[in-house]
C-alpha positions in Angstrom: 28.2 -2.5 -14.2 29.1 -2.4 -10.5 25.9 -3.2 -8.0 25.9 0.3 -6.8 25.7 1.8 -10.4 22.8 -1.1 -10.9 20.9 0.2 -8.1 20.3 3.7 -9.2 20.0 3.3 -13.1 17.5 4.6 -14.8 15.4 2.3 -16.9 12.2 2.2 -19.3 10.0 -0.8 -18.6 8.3 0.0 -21.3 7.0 1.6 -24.7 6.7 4.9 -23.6 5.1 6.8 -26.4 5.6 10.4 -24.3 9.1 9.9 -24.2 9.9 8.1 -27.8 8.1 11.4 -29.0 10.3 14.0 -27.3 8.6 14.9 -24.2 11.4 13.4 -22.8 13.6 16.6 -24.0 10.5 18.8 -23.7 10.5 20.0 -27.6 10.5 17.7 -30.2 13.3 16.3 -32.7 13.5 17.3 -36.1 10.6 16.9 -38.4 8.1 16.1 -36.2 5.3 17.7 -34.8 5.5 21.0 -32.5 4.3 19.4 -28.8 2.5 21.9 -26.9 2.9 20.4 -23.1 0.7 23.3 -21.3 -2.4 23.2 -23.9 -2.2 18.8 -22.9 -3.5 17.4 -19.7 -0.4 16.4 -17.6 -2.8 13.7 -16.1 -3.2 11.8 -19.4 -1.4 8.9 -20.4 1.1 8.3 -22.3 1.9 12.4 -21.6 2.1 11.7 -17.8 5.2 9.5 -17.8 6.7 13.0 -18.5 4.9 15.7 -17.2 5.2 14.7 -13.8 8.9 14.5 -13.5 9.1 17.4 -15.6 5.7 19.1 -13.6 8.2 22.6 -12.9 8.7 23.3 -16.5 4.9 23.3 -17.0 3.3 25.3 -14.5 4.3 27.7 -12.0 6.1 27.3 -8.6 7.3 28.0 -5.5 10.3 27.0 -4.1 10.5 25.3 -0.7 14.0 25.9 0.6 16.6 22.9 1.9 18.5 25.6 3.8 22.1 26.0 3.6 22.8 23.0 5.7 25.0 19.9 4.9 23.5 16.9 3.1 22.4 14.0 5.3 23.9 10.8 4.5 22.0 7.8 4.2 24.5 5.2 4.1 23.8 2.2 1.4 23.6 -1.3 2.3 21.6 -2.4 -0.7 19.6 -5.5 -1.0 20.2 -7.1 -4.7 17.7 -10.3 -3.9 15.0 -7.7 -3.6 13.9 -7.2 -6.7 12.6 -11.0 -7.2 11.2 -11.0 -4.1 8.1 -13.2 -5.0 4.6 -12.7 -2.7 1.1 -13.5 -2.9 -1.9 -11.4 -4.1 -4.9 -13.0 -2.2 -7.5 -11.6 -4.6 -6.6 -14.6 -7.1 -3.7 -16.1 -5.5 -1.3 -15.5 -8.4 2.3 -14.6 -7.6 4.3 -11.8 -8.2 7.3 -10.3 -7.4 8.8 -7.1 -5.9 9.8 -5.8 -9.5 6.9 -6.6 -11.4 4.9 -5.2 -9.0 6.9 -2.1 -9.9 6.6 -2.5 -13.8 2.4 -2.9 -13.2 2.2 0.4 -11.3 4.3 2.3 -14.1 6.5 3.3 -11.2 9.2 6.0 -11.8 11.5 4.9 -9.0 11.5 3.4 -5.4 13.8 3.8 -2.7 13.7 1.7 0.5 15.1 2.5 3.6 15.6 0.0 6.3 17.2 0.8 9.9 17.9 4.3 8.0 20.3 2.5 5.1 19.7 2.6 1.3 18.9 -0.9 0.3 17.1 -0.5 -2.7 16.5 2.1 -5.2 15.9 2.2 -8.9 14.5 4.8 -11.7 12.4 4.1 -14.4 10.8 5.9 -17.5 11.5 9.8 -17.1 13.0 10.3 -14.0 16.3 10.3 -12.6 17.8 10.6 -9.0 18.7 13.8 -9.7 14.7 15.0 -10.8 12.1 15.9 -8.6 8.3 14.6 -9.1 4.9 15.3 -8.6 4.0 13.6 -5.2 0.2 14.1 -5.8 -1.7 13.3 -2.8 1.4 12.4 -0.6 1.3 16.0 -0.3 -1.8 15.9 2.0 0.1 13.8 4.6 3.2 16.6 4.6 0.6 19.3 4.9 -1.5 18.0 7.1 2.2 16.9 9.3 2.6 20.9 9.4 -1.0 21.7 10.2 -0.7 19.3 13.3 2.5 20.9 14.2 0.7 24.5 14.6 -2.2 22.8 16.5 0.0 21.2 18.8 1.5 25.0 19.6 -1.6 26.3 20.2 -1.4 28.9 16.9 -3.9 27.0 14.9 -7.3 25.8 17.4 -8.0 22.8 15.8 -11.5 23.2 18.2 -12.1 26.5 15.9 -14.5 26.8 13.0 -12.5 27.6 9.9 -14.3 31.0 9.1 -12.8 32.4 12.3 -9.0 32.4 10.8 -10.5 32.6 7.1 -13.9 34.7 6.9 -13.9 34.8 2.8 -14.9 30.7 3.6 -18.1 31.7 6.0 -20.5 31.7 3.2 -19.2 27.9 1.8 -19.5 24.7 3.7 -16.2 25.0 5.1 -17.2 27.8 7.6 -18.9 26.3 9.7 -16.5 23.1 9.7 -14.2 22.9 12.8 -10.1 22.6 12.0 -9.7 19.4 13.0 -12.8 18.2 11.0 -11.0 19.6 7.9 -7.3 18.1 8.9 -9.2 14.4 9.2 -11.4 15.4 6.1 -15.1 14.7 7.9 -16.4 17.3 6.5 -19.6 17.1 4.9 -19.4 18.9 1.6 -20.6 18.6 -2.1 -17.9 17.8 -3.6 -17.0 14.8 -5.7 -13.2 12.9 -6.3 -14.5 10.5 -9.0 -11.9 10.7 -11.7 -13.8 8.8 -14.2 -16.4 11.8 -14.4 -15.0 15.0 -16.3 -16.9 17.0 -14.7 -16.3 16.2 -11.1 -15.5 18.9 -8.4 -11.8 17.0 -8.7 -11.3 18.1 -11.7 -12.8 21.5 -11.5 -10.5 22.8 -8.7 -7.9 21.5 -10.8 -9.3 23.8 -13.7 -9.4 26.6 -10.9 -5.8 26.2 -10.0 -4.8 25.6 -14.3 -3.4 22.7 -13.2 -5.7 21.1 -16.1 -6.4 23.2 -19.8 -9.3 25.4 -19.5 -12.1 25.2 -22.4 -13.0 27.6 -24.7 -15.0 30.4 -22.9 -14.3 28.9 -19.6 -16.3 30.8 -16.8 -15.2 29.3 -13.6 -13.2 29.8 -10.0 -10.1 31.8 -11.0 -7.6 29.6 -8.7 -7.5 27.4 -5.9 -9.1 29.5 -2.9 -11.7 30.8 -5.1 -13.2 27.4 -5.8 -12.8 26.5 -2.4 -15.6 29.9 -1.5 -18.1 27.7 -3.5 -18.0 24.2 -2.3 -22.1 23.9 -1.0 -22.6 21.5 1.8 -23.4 17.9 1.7 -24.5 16.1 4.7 -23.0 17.0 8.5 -19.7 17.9 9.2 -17.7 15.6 11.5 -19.8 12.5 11.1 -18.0 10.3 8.1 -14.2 10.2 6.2 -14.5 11.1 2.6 -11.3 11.6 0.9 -11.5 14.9 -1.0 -8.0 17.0 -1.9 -10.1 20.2 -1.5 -9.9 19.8 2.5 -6.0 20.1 2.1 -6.6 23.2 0.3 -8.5 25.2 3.1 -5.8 23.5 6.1 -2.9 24.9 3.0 -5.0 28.6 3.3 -5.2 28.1 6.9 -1.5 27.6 8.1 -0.9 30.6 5.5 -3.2 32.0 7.5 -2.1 32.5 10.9 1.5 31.7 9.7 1.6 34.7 7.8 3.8 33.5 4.6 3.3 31.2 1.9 2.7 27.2 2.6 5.6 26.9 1.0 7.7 28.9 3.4 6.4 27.7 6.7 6.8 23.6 5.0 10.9 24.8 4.3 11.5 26.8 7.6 9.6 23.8 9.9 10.7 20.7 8.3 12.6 20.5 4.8 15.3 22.9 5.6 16.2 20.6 8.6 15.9 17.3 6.3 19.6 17.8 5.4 17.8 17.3 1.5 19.8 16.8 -1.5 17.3 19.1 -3.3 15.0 22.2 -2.2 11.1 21.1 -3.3 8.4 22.9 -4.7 4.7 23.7 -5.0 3.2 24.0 -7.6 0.9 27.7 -7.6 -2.0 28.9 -9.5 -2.5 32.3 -11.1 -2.5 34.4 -8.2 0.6 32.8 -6.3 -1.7 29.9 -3.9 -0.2 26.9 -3.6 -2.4 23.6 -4.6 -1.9 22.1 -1.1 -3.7 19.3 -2.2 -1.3 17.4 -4.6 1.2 20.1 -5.8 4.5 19.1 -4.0 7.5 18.5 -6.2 10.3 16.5 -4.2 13.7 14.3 -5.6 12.6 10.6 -4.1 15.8 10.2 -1.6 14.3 13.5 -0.1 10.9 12.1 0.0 12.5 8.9 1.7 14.1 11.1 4.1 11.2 12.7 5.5 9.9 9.0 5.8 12.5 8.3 7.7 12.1 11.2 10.1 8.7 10.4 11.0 9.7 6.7 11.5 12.0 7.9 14.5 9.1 9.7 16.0 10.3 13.5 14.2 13.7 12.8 15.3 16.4 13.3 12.4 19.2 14.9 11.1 20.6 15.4 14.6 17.3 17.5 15.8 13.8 16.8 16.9 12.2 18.0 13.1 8.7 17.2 14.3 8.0 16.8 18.3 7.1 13.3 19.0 3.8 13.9 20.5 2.4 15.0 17.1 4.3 11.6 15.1 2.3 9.4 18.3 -0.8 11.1 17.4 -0.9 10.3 13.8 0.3 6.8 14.7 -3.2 6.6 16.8 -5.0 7.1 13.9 -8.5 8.5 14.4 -12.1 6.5 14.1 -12.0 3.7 12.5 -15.7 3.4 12.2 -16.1 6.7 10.8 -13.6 5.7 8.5 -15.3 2.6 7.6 -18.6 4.8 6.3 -16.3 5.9 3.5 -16.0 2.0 1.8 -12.7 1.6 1.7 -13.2 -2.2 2.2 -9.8 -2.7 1.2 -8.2 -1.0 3.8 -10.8 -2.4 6.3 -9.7 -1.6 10.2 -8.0 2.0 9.0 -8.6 5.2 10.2 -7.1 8.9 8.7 -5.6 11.0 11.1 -3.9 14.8 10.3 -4.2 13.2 6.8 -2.1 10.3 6.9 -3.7 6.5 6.2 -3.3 4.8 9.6 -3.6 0.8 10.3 -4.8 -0.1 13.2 -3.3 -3.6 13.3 -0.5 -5.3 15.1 2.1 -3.5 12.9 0.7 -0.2 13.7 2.0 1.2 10.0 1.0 4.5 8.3 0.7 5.9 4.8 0.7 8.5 2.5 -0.7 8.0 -0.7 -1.5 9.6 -4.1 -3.1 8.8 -7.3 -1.1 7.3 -10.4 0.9 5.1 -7.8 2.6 7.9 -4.9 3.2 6.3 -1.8 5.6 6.8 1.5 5.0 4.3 3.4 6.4 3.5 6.9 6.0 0.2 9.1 8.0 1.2 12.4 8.1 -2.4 13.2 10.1 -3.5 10.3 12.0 -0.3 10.3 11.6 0.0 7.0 10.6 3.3 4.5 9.3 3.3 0.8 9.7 6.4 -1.0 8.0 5.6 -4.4 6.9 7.5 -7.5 4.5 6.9 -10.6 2.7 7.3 -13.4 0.6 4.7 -13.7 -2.3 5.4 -16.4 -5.6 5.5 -14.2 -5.7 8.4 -11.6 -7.1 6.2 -8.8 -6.1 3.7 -6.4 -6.7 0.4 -8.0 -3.1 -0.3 -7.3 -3.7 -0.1 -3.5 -4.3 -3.9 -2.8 -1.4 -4.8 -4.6 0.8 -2.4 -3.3 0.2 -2.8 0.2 0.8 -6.7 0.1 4.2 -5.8 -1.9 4.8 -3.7 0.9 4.6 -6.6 3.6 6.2 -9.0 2.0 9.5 -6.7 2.1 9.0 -5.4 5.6 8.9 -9.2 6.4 11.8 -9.8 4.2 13.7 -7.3 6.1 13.0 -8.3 9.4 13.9 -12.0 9.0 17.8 -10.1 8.3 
Protein backbone atom coordinates (compact mmCIF):
# COMPACT_ATOMS: atom_id res chain seq x y z
CA UNK A 1 0.00 0.00 0.00
CA UNK A 2 1.67 3.25 -1.20
CA UNK A 3 1.76 6.24 1.62
CA UNK A 4 -0.73 8.21 -0.34
CA UNK A 5 -3.31 5.30 -0.51
CA UNK A 6 -2.47 4.93 3.52
CA UNK A 7 -3.40 8.34 4.13
CA UNK A 8 -6.90 8.37 2.91
CA UNK A 9 -8.03 4.74 3.81
CA UNK A 10 -10.90 4.11 5.52
CA UNK A 11 -10.75 2.18 8.67
CA UNK A 12 -12.92 0.86 11.70
CA UNK A 13 -11.18 1.34 15.05
CA UNK A 14 -13.58 -0.48 16.44
CA UNK A 15 -16.65 -2.89 17.01
CA UNK A 16 -19.15 -1.04 15.39
CA UNK A 17 -22.43 -2.68 16.07
CA UNK A 18 -24.39 0.03 13.59
CA UNK A 19 -22.34 -0.97 10.88
CA UNK A 20 -21.78 -4.97 11.52
CA UNK A 21 -25.69 -4.82 11.45
CA UNK A 22 -26.21 -3.15 8.02
CA UNK A 23 -26.64 0.43 8.72
CA UNK A 24 -23.71 0.54 6.93
CA UNK A 25 -25.69 -0.41 3.52
CA UNK A 26 -28.87 1.29 5.01
CA UNK A 27 -31.15 -2.06 4.84
CA UNK A 28 -30.15 -5.00 6.31
CA UNK A 29 -28.64 -8.42 4.93
CA UNK A 30 -30.56 -11.45 4.62
CA UNK A 31 -32.38 -12.81 7.54
CA UNK A 32 -32.08 -10.32 9.78
CA UNK A 33 -34.21 -7.89 11.16
CA UNK A 34 -35.95 -4.94 9.07
CA UNK A 35 -33.92 -1.56 10.53
CA UNK A 36 -36.06 1.31 10.51
CA UNK A 37 -33.35 4.39 10.57
CA UNK A 38 -36.12 7.36 10.63
CA UNK A 39 -38.34 5.78 13.60
CA UNK A 40 -34.33 5.56 15.68
CA UNK A 41 -32.66 8.54 17.14
CA UNK A 42 -29.66 9.32 14.75
CA UNK A 43 -27.99 10.79 18.06
CA UNK A 44 -27.85 7.36 19.73
CA UNK A 45 -25.01 5.17 19.80
CA UNK A 46 -24.02 2.64 18.26
CA UNK A 47 -26.75 4.06 15.36
CA UNK A 48 -24.79 7.32 15.18
CA UNK A 49 -21.56 5.96 13.63
CA UNK A 50 -23.99 5.76 10.64
CA UNK A 51 -26.58 8.13 10.59
CA UNK A 52 -24.33 10.96 10.52
CA UNK A 53 -22.43 10.15 7.47
CA UNK A 54 -25.45 8.90 5.95
CA UNK A 55 -27.65 12.05 7.79
CA UNK A 56 -29.21 12.93 3.77
CA UNK A 57 -30.77 9.63 3.40
CA UNK A 58 -32.68 10.14 6.66
CA UNK A 59 -34.20 13.50 6.68
CA UNK A 60 -34.75 16.07 4.32
CA UNK A 61 -32.47 18.64 2.62
CA UNK A 62 -31.36 21.41 0.90
CA UNK A 63 -28.68 21.61 -1.35
CA UNK A 64 -26.05 24.28 -1.00
CA UNK A 65 -24.41 24.69 -4.36
CA UNK A 66 -20.33 24.44 -5.17
CA UNK A 67 -21.04 26.31 -8.42
CA UNK A 68 -19.75 25.27 -11.63
CA UNK A 69 -16.27 26.26 -10.90
CA UNK A 70 -13.04 24.15 -11.03
CA UNK A 71 -11.87 22.15 -7.98
CA UNK A 72 -9.23 23.81 -5.79
CA UNK A 73 -6.25 21.81 -5.35
CA UNK A 74 -4.75 21.30 -2.15
CA UNK A 75 -1.49 19.97 -2.85
CA UNK A 76 -0.30 16.91 -0.47
CA UNK A 77 2.74 16.93 1.45
CA UNK A 78 1.65 14.36 4.09
CA UNK A 79 3.24 13.86 7.39
CA UNK A 80 3.44 9.89 8.18
CA UNK A 81 5.24 10.57 11.80
CA UNK A 82 2.00 12.25 12.76
CA UNK A 83 -0.01 9.74 13.82
CA UNK A 84 2.36 8.72 16.92
CA UNK A 85 2.74 11.95 17.75
CA UNK A 86 2.87 11.45 21.64
CA UNK A 87 1.66 14.64 24.08
CA UNK A 88 0.66 15.18 27.44
CA UNK A 89 -2.90 15.41 28.98
CA UNK A 90 -2.31 17.68 32.16
CA UNK A 91 -5.51 16.47 33.94
CA UNK A 92 -3.46 13.17 35.03
CA UNK A 93 -0.34 13.48 33.13
CA UNK A 94 -0.84 10.26 31.13
CA UNK A 95 0.39 10.23 27.52
CA UNK A 96 -1.17 9.88 24.47
CA UNK A 97 -0.76 10.13 21.04
CA UNK A 98 -2.17 11.88 17.92
CA UNK A 99 -4.05 8.63 16.80
CA UNK A 100 -5.38 7.40 19.90
CA UNK A 101 -6.57 10.61 20.64
CA UNK A 102 -8.45 9.98 17.36
CA UNK A 103 -9.73 6.30 18.27
CA UNK A 104 -11.05 7.87 21.99
CA UNK A 105 -13.25 10.60 20.22
CA UNK A 106 -14.74 7.83 17.73
CA UNK A 107 -13.56 10.20 15.02
CA UNK A 108 -14.76 9.59 11.42
CA UNK A 109 -11.82 11.31 9.78
CA UNK A 110 -9.30 14.19 10.10
CA UNK A 111 -7.69 16.20 7.67
CA UNK A 112 -4.85 18.74 8.47
CA UNK A 113 -3.75 21.39 6.51
CA UNK A 114 -0.53 23.12 7.08
CA UNK A 115 0.82 26.26 4.98
CA UNK A 116 -2.43 25.14 2.79
CA UNK A 117 -0.90 21.32 1.99
CA UNK A 118 -2.55 17.96 2.86
CA UNK A 119 -0.38 16.45 5.43
CA UNK A 120 -2.64 14.19 7.12
CA UNK A 121 -5.96 12.70 6.52
CA UNK A 122 -7.54 9.49 7.39
CA UNK A 123 -11.31 7.88 7.60
CA UNK A 124 -12.61 5.79 9.97
CA UNK A 125 -15.94 3.78 10.77
CA UNK A 126 -18.66 4.91 8.14
CA UNK A 127 -17.28 7.51 6.21
CA UNK A 128 -15.34 7.93 3.28
CA UNK A 129 -13.56 10.92 1.45
CA UNK A 130 -16.06 10.82 -0.88
CA UNK A 131 -19.26 11.21 1.96
CA UNK A 132 -20.36 14.16 3.50
CA UNK A 133 -21.24 14.44 7.39
CA UNK A 134 -23.20 16.05 9.83
CA UNK A 135 -21.05 19.02 11.13
CA UNK A 136 -23.36 19.62 14.19
CA UNK A 137 -22.47 22.73 15.84
CA UNK A 138 -19.63 23.67 13.47
CA UNK A 139 -22.52 24.88 11.63
CA UNK A 140 -23.02 27.82 14.04
CA UNK A 141 -19.50 29.22 13.20
CA UNK A 142 -20.37 29.07 9.14
CA UNK A 143 -23.68 30.69 9.90
CA UNK A 144 -22.72 33.04 12.10
CA UNK A 145 -19.42 33.79 9.33
CA UNK A 146 -22.50 34.81 6.89
CA UNK A 147 -24.48 36.72 9.45
CA UNK A 148 -21.28 38.84 10.04
CA UNK A 149 -20.83 39.24 6.42
CA UNK A 150 -24.39 41.01 6.01
CA UNK A 151 -23.74 43.15 9.19
CA UNK A 152 -20.58 44.25 7.91
CA UNK A 153 -22.72 45.57 4.55
CA UNK A 154 -24.98 47.24 6.40
CA UNK A 155 -28.25 44.78 5.28
CA UNK A 156 -28.42 43.14 8.58
CA UNK A 157 -28.15 46.09 11.83
CA UNK A 158 -26.60 44.12 14.11
CA UNK A 159 -27.64 47.36 16.63
CA UNK A 160 -31.53 46.21 15.70
CA UNK A 161 -33.89 44.26 17.89
CA UNK A 162 -34.68 41.00 16.06
CA UNK A 163 -38.57 41.61 16.00
CA UNK A 164 -37.83 44.51 13.59
CA UNK A 165 -36.72 42.05 10.56
CA UNK A 166 -38.89 39.08 12.14
CA UNK A 167 -42.15 40.37 13.94
CA UNK A 168 -43.63 36.61 14.35
CA UNK A 169 -40.53 36.61 17.20
CA UNK A 170 -41.94 39.89 19.13
CA UNK A 171 -43.99 38.04 21.55
CA UNK A 172 -40.81 35.38 22.50
CA UNK A 173 -37.69 36.44 24.24
CA UNK A 174 -35.93 36.92 21.09
CA UNK A 175 -37.75 40.22 20.21
CA UNK A 176 -36.57 42.30 22.23
CA UNK A 177 -32.94 40.80 21.89
CA UNK A 178 -30.60 43.01 19.70
CA UNK A 179 -28.73 41.06 16.47
CA UNK A 180 -25.62 41.16 17.68
CA UNK A 181 -26.72 39.80 21.18
CA UNK A 182 -28.15 36.75 19.24
CA UNK A 183 -24.91 36.28 16.74
CA UNK A 184 -22.66 36.17 20.26
CA UNK A 185 -25.52 34.21 21.96
CA UNK A 186 -26.01 36.69 25.30
CA UNK A 187 -29.18 36.36 25.16
CA UNK A 188 -31.11 35.69 28.15
CA UNK A 189 -33.61 33.01 27.38
CA UNK A 190 -35.18 29.87 28.97
CA UNK A 191 -33.88 27.52 27.33
CA UNK A 192 -31.77 24.60 28.34
CA UNK A 193 -28.66 22.56 26.21
CA UNK A 194 -28.30 19.78 28.80
CA UNK A 195 -28.18 16.64 26.85
CA UNK A 196 -28.43 14.33 29.70
CA UNK A 197 -32.07 15.60 30.33
CA UNK A 198 -34.75 14.26 27.72
CA UNK A 199 -36.72 16.76 28.12
CA UNK A 200 -34.47 19.69 27.67
CA UNK A 201 -35.37 22.66 25.21
CA UNK A 202 -32.25 20.97 23.10
CA UNK A 203 -33.95 18.25 22.44
CA UNK A 204 -37.34 19.74 21.89
CA UNK A 205 -36.35 22.02 19.02
CA UNK A 206 -34.82 18.96 17.70
CA UNK A 207 -38.40 17.24 18.02
CA UNK A 208 -39.75 20.55 16.33
CA UNK A 209 -37.45 20.33 13.35
CA UNK A 210 -38.08 15.98 13.34
CA UNK A 211 -34.68 15.85 13.52
CA UNK A 212 -35.43 13.41 16.62
CA UNK A 213 -38.78 10.72 16.57
CA UNK A 214 -41.80 12.28 17.86
CA UNK A 215 -43.85 10.32 20.63
CA UNK A 216 -47.04 9.01 20.39
CA UNK A 217 -49.66 11.90 20.39
CA UNK A 218 -46.95 14.40 20.26
CA UNK A 219 -48.40 18.03 20.64
CA UNK A 220 -45.59 20.36 20.16
CA UNK A 221 -43.81 23.27 17.78
CA UNK A 222 -44.37 21.94 14.25
CA UNK A 223 -40.64 22.89 13.00
CA UNK A 224 -37.77 24.90 13.74
CA UNK A 225 -39.18 28.62 13.69
CA UNK A 226 -42.24 27.61 15.41
CA UNK A 227 -40.36 26.56 18.55
CA UNK A 228 -38.27 29.43 18.30
CA UNK A 229 -41.95 31.82 18.86
CA UNK A 230 -42.04 30.11 22.25
CA UNK A 231 -38.65 30.34 23.89
CA UNK A 232 -39.85 32.60 27.34
CA UNK A 233 -37.17 34.77 28.78
CA UNK A 234 -34.62 34.04 31.30
CA UNK A 235 -32.58 36.62 32.84
CA UNK A 236 -31.23 40.01 30.68
CA UNK A 237 -30.23 39.96 27.35
CA UNK A 238 -26.62 40.96 26.58
CA UNK A 239 -25.22 40.40 30.00
CA UNK A 240 -23.69 36.62 29.95
CA UNK A 241 -22.55 33.78 26.99
CA UNK A 242 -24.71 30.72 27.23
CA UNK A 243 -24.18 28.41 24.40
CA UNK A 244 -27.71 27.46 23.09
CA UNK A 245 -28.12 26.18 19.11
CA UNK A 246 -31.55 28.00 19.21
CA UNK A 247 -29.76 31.50 18.80
CA UNK A 248 -28.31 30.18 15.41
CA UNK A 249 -31.75 29.38 14.49
CA UNK A 250 -33.30 33.02 14.70
CA UNK A 251 -29.59 34.63 12.97
CA UNK A 252 -30.55 31.30 10.18
CA UNK A 253 -34.36 33.11 10.02
CA UNK A 254 -32.74 36.31 10.00
CA UNK A 255 -30.27 36.29 7.05
CA UNK A 256 -33.34 34.48 5.26
CA UNK A 257 -34.88 37.36 6.19
CA UNK A 258 -33.54 40.30 4.65
CA UNK A 259 -31.69 38.05 2.16
CA UNK A 260 -34.77 36.92 0.72
CA UNK A 261 -33.94 33.05 -0.17
CA UNK A 262 -33.19 30.12 1.77
CA UNK A 263 -30.00 29.96 4.28
CA UNK A 264 -28.96 27.58 2.22
CA UNK A 265 -28.76 29.71 -0.91
CA UNK A 266 -27.19 32.84 0.40
CA UNK A 267 -24.36 30.18 2.41
CA UNK A 268 -23.61 28.69 -1.61
CA UNK A 269 -23.88 32.05 -3.51
CA UNK A 270 -21.51 34.04 -0.59
CA UNK A 271 -18.94 31.48 0.27
CA UNK A 272 -19.19 27.67 -0.87
CA UNK A 273 -19.63 28.27 -4.51
CA UNK A 274 -16.31 30.21 -4.39
CA UNK A 275 -14.51 27.34 -2.18
CA UNK A 276 -13.58 25.61 -5.41
CA UNK A 277 -15.36 22.39 -3.27
CA UNK A 278 -15.13 18.85 -4.26
CA UNK A 279 -18.77 18.47 -3.24
CA UNK A 280 -21.94 20.85 -2.98
CA UNK A 281 -23.21 20.63 1.04
CA UNK A 282 -26.41 20.58 2.55
CA UNK A 283 -28.89 21.47 5.20
CA UNK A 284 -30.75 19.54 6.68
CA UNK A 285 -34.76 21.07 6.69
CA UNK A 286 -37.76 20.39 8.71
CA UNK A 287 -41.33 19.90 7.53
CA UNK A 288 -42.08 23.14 6.14
CA UNK A 289 -38.67 23.67 4.14
CA UNK A 290 -36.47 25.80 7.28
CA UNK A 291 -33.19 24.85 7.56
CA UNK A 292 -31.90 23.79 11.21
CA UNK A 293 -29.19 26.54 11.25
CA UNK A 294 -28.13 25.34 14.31
CA UNK A 295 -26.33 21.92 13.58
CA UNK A 296 -27.77 20.83 10.18
CA UNK A 297 -24.84 21.31 7.68
CA UNK A 298 -23.69 18.32 5.71
CA UNK A 299 -20.10 18.92 4.18
CA UNK A 300 -17.27 16.18 2.64
CA UNK A 301 -14.24 16.90 5.25
CA UNK A 302 -11.59 18.25 2.53
CA UNK A 303 -14.43 20.85 1.86
CA UNK A 304 -14.75 21.58 5.50
CA UNK A 305 -10.90 21.89 5.63
CA UNK A 306 -11.07 24.27 2.88
CA UNK A 307 -13.19 26.74 4.34
CA UNK A 308 -10.64 26.47 7.33
CA UNK A 309 -8.27 27.35 5.30
CA UNK A 310 -9.97 30.40 3.85
CA UNK A 311 -10.51 32.00 7.01
CA UNK A 312 -6.89 31.25 8.08
CA UNK A 313 -5.76 33.69 5.12
CA UNK A 314 -8.05 36.33 6.51
CA UNK A 315 -11.21 35.29 3.67
CA UNK A 316 -8.70 35.15 1.01
CA UNK A 317 -8.95 31.84 -1.17
CA UNK A 318 -9.40 30.32 -4.19
CA UNK A 319 -7.90 33.27 -6.07
CA UNK A 320 -10.69 35.83 -4.47
CA UNK A 321 -11.36 37.63 -1.27
CA UNK A 322 -14.44 34.83 -0.14
CA UNK A 323 -14.93 36.75 3.07
CA UNK A 324 -13.50 40.53 3.48
CA UNK A 325 -10.83 40.54 5.94
CA UNK A 326 -12.29 43.03 8.23
CA UNK A 327 -15.02 40.52 9.25
CA UNK A 328 -12.05 37.29 9.62
CA UNK A 329 -10.04 40.26 12.12
CA UNK A 330 -13.16 40.73 13.97
CA UNK A 331 -13.86 37.18 14.82
CA UNK A 332 -10.14 36.78 15.61
CA UNK A 333 -10.83 39.67 18.45
CA UNK A 334 -13.06 37.63 19.98
CA UNK A 335 -15.67 39.36 22.23
CA UNK A 336 -15.78 39.63 26.29
CA UNK A 337 -14.02 37.37 27.82
CA UNK A 338 -15.57 38.07 31.18
CA UNK A 339 -18.89 37.67 29.95
CA UNK A 340 -17.74 34.57 28.61
CA UNK A 341 -16.31 33.51 31.75
CA UNK A 342 -20.11 33.68 33.56
CA UNK A 343 -20.95 30.74 31.35
CA UNK A 344 -18.22 28.14 33.32
CA UNK A 345 -16.37 27.08 30.81
CA UNK A 346 -13.33 26.72 33.14
CA UNK A 347 -11.73 24.74 30.61
CA UNK A 348 -11.49 27.13 28.10
CA UNK A 349 -10.64 29.83 30.71
CA UNK A 350 -9.44 33.30 28.96
CA UNK A 351 -12.04 32.62 25.71
CA UNK A 352 -14.52 34.68 24.48
CA UNK A 353 -17.30 33.78 21.41
CA UNK A 354 -17.58 36.11 18.77
CA UNK A 355 -20.16 35.84 15.50
CA UNK A 356 -20.23 32.34 16.95
CA UNK A 357 -16.87 31.16 16.67
CA UNK A 358 -14.68 29.98 20.12
CA UNK A 359 -11.91 32.54 20.22
CA UNK A 360 -8.53 32.33 22.48
CA UNK A 361 -7.32 35.17 23.70
CA UNK A 362 -3.73 33.96 24.21
CA UNK A 363 -0.49 34.45 22.52
CA UNK A 364 -1.58 32.10 19.62
CA UNK A 365 -4.60 34.05 18.98
CA UNK A 366 -6.42 30.58 17.55
CA UNK A 367 -10.19 30.16 16.94
CA UNK A 368 -12.70 27.31 16.86
CA UNK A 369 -15.66 25.78 15.75
CA UNK A 370 -16.94 23.08 17.54
CA UNK A 371 -19.88 20.54 17.74
CA UNK A 372 -21.09 17.81 19.90
CA UNK A 373 -20.04 14.00 19.30
CA UNK A 374 -16.42 15.33 18.43
CA UNK A 375 -16.91 18.24 15.29
CA UNK A 376 -14.22 20.54 15.25
CA UNK A 377 -12.41 23.11 12.59
CA UNK A 378 -9.90 24.36 14.16
CA UNK A 379 -7.39 27.11 13.05
CA UNK A 380 -4.14 28.40 14.85
CA UNK A 381 -2.88 31.21 12.26
CA UNK A 382 0.43 31.06 13.93
CA UNK A 383 1.16 27.52 13.18
CA UNK A 384 -0.53 27.72 9.89
CA UNK A 385 -2.11 24.89 10.48
CA UNK A 386 -6.12 23.68 9.87
CA UNK A 387 -8.04 20.52 11.33
CA UNK A 388 -11.07 19.53 9.54
CA UNK A 389 -12.39 16.69 11.83
CA UNK A 390 -15.53 14.60 12.08
CA UNK A 391 -17.20 12.14 14.82
CA UNK A 392 -19.40 10.15 16.45
CA UNK A 393 -18.35 9.81 19.60
CA UNK A 394 -21.07 8.29 21.97
CA UNK A 395 -21.96 11.23 24.45
CA UNK A 396 -23.49 14.44 22.79
CA UNK A 397 -21.29 16.83 24.75
CA UNK A 398 -17.95 18.24 24.93
CA UNK A 399 -16.14 16.04 27.33
CA UNK A 400 -13.66 15.60 24.58
CA UNK A 401 -12.69 19.29 24.60
CA UNK A 402 -9.63 19.17 26.99
CA UNK A 403 -8.22 16.43 25.19
CA UNK A 404 -8.75 17.68 21.98
CA UNK A 405 -7.41 20.97 22.31
CA UNK A 406 -4.04 19.80 23.83
CA UNK A 407 -3.92 17.17 20.66
CA UNK A 408 -4.35 20.15 18.74
CA UNK A 409 -1.11 22.01 20.14
CA UNK A 410 1.00 19.47 20.21
CA UNK A 411 0.60 19.25 16.24
CA UNK A 412 0.57 22.93 15.61
CA UNK A 413 3.91 22.77 17.54
CA UNK A 414 5.01 19.82 15.72
CA UNK A 415 4.45 21.64 12.50
CA UNK A 416 6.14 24.65 13.32
CA UNK A 417 9.41 23.13 14.50
CA UNK A 418 9.42 21.95 10.34
Amino acid sequence: MSHDTLMTTNETTAPDTALADGWRDGFPTAGTEVQRPRERSIFQAPENRWAFSHLRELQPTRNVSRGTGAVSVLPRAERPELDTLAFTLPADGSRTDWHSALTTICADGAVVLHRGRIVYERYFGALDEHGQHMAMSVTTSVVGTVGAMLAAEGVLDEHAQVRHYIPELATSAFGHATVRQVMDMTTGIDYSEDYTDPDAGVWKHARAGQLLPRPAGYAGAEGYRQFLQTVQGQGTHGEAFAYRTVNTDVLGWLISRVAGQPLARVLGERIWSRLGAEQDAAFAVDGQGAEFAGGGLCTGLRDLARLGEMMRLGGAFNGAQVVPEAVVADIRRGADPARFALAGYTRLAGWSYRNMWWVAHDARRTFTAQGIHGQALHIDPEAEMVVARFASHPLAANAHLPTSMHAFRALAEHLMRG
